[in-house]
Backbone as JSON, one array per atom type, in Angstrom:
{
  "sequence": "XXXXXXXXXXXXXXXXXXXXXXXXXXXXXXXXXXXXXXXXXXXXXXXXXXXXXXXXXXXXXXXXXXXXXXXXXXXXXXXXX",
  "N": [[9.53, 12.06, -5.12], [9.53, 10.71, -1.79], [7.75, 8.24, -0.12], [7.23, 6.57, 3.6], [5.47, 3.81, 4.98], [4.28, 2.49, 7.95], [2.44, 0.24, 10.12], [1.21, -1.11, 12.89], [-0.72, -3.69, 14.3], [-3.52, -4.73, 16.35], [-3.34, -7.25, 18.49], [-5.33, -8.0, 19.17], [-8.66, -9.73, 18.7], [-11.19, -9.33, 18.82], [-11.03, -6.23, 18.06], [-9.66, -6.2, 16.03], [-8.81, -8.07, 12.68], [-7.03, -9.44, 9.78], [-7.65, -9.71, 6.1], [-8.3, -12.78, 4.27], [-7.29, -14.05, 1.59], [-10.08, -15.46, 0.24], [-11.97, -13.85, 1.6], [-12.75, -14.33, 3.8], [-12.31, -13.77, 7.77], [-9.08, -12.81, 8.99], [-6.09, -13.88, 10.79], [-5.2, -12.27, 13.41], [-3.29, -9.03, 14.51], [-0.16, -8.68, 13.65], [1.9, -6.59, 11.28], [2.12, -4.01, 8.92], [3.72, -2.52, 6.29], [5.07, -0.38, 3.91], [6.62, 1.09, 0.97], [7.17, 3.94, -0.83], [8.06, 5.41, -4.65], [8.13, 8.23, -6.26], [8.0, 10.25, -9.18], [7.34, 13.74, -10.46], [6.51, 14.84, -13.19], [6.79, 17.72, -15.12], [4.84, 18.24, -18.17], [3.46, 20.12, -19.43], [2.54, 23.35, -18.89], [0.09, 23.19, -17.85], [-0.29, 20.3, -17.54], [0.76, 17.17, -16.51], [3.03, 14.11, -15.97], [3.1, 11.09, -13.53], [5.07, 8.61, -12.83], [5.5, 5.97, -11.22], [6.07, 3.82, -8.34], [5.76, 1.12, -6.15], [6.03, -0.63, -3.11], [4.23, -2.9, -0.9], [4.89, -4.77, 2.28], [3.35, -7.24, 3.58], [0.7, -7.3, 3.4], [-2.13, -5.64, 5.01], [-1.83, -7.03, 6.98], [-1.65, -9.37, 9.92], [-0.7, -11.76, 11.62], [-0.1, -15.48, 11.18], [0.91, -13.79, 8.0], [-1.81, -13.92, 5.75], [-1.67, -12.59, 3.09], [0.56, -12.45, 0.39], [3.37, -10.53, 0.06], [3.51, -7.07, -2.18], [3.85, -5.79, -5.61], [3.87, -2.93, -7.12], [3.47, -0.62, -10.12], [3.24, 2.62, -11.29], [1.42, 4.93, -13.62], [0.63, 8.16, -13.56], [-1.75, 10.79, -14.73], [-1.82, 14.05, -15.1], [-4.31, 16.59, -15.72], [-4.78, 19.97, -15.34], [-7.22, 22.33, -14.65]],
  "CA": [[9.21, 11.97, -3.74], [9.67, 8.77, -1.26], [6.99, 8.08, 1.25], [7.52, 5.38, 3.94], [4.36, 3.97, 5.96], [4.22, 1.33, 8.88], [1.36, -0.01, 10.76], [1.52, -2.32, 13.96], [-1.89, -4.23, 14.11], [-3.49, -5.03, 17.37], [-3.7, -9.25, 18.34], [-7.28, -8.48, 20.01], [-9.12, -10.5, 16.99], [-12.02, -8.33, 18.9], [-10.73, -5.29, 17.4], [-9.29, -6.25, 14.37], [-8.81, -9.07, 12.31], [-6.95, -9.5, 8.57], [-8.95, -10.48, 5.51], [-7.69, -13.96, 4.26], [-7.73, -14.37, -0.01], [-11.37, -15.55, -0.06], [-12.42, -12.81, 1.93], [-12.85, -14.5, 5.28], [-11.92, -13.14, 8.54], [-7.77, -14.54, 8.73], [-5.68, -13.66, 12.16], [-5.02, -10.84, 14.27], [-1.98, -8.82, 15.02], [1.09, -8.12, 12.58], [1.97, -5.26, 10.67], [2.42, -3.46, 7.16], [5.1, -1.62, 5.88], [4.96, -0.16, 2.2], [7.93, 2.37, 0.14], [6.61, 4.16, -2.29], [9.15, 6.08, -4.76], [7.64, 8.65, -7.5], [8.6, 11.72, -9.22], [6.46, 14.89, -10.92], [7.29, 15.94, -14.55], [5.39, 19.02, -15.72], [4.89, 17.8, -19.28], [2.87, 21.34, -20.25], [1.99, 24.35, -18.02], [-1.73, 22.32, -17.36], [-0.68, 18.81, -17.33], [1.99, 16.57, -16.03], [3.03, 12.87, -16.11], [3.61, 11.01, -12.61], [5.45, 7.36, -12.8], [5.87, 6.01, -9.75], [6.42, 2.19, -8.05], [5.22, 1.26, -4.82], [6.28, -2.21, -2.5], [4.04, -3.53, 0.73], [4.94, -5.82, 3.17], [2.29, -8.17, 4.65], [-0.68, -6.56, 3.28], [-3.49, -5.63, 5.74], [-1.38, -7.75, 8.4], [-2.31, -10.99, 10.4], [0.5, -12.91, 12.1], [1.27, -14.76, 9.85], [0.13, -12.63, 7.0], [-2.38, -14.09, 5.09], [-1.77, -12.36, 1.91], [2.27, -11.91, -0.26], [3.59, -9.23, -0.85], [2.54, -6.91, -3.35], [5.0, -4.27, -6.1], [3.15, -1.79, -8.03], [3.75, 0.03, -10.62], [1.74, 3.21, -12.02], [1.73, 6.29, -14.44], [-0.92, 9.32, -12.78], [-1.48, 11.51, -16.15], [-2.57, 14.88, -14.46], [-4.92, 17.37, -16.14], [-5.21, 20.85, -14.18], [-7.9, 23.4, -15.45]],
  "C": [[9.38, 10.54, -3.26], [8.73, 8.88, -0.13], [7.13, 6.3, 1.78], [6.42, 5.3, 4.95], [4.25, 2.69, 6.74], [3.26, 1.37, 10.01], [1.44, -1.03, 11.18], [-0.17, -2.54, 14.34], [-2.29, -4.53, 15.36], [-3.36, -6.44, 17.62], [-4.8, -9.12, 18.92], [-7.71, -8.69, 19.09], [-10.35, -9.44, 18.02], [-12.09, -7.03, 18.2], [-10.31, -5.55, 15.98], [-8.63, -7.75, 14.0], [-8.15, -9.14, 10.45], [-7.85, -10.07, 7.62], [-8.02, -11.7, 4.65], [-8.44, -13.53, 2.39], [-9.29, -14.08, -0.38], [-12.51, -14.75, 0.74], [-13.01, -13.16, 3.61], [-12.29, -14.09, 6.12], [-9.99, -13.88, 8.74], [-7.58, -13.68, 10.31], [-5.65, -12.24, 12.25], [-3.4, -10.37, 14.21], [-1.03, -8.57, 13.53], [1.23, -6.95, 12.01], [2.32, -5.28, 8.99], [3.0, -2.46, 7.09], [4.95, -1.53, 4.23], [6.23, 1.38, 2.3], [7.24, 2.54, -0.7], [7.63, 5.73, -3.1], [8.09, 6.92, -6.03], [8.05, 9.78, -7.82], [6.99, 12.77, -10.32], [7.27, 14.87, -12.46], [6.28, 16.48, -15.43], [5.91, 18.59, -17.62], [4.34, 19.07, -20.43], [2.59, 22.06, -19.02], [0.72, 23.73, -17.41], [-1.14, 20.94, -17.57], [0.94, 18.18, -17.01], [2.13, 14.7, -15.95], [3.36, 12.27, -14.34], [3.64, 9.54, -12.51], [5.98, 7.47, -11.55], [5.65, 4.36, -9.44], [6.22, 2.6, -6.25], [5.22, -0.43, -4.19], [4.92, -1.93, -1.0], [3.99, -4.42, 0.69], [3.57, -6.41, 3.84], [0.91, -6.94, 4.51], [-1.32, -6.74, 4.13], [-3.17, -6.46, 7.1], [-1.52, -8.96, 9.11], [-0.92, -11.29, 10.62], [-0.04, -14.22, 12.59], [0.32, -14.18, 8.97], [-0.3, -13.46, 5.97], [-2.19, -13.89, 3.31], [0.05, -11.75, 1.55], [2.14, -10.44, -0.16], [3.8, -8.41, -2.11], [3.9, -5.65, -3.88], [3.38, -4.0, -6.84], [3.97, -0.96, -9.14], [2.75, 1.04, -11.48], [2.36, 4.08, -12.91], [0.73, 7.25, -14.12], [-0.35, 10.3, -14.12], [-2.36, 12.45, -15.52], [-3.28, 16.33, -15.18], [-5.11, 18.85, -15.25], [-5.74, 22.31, -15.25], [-8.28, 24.84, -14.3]]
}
């Protein structure tokens, strides 16, 4: 599967505000954009493996954006009873 997700931030620091490293309030405004690519593979009738990688842009937002950008990478090991 590929999911793509983008979020435009308001600049009213009234409404919303990014969180800066040390957890203080940082600017207003900007956006976040993340891809995330993963696939399914039924490993047994009850359980399945799910590797998958995942990019966002300008975490949590602020112009300018407070915090890099971030990759991921996972493995979801799924049990179903």
């Amino acid at each position: 599967g590929i999911m793509f997700a983008y979020s435009d931030f308001t600049s009213n620091s009234g409404i919303y505000q990014s969180t800066e490293r040390n957890g203080l309030p940082g600017p207003s405004g900007g956006h976040e954009l993340s891809l995330e690519s993963f696939y399914i593979w039924h490993w047994t009738s009850w359980s399945y493996l799910q590797p998958g990688v995942m990019w966002i842009n300008s975490p949590g937002g602020g112009d300018p954006a407070p915090l890099d950008d971030n990759f991921l990478a996972y493995l979801l090991v799924g049990i179903e009873l």
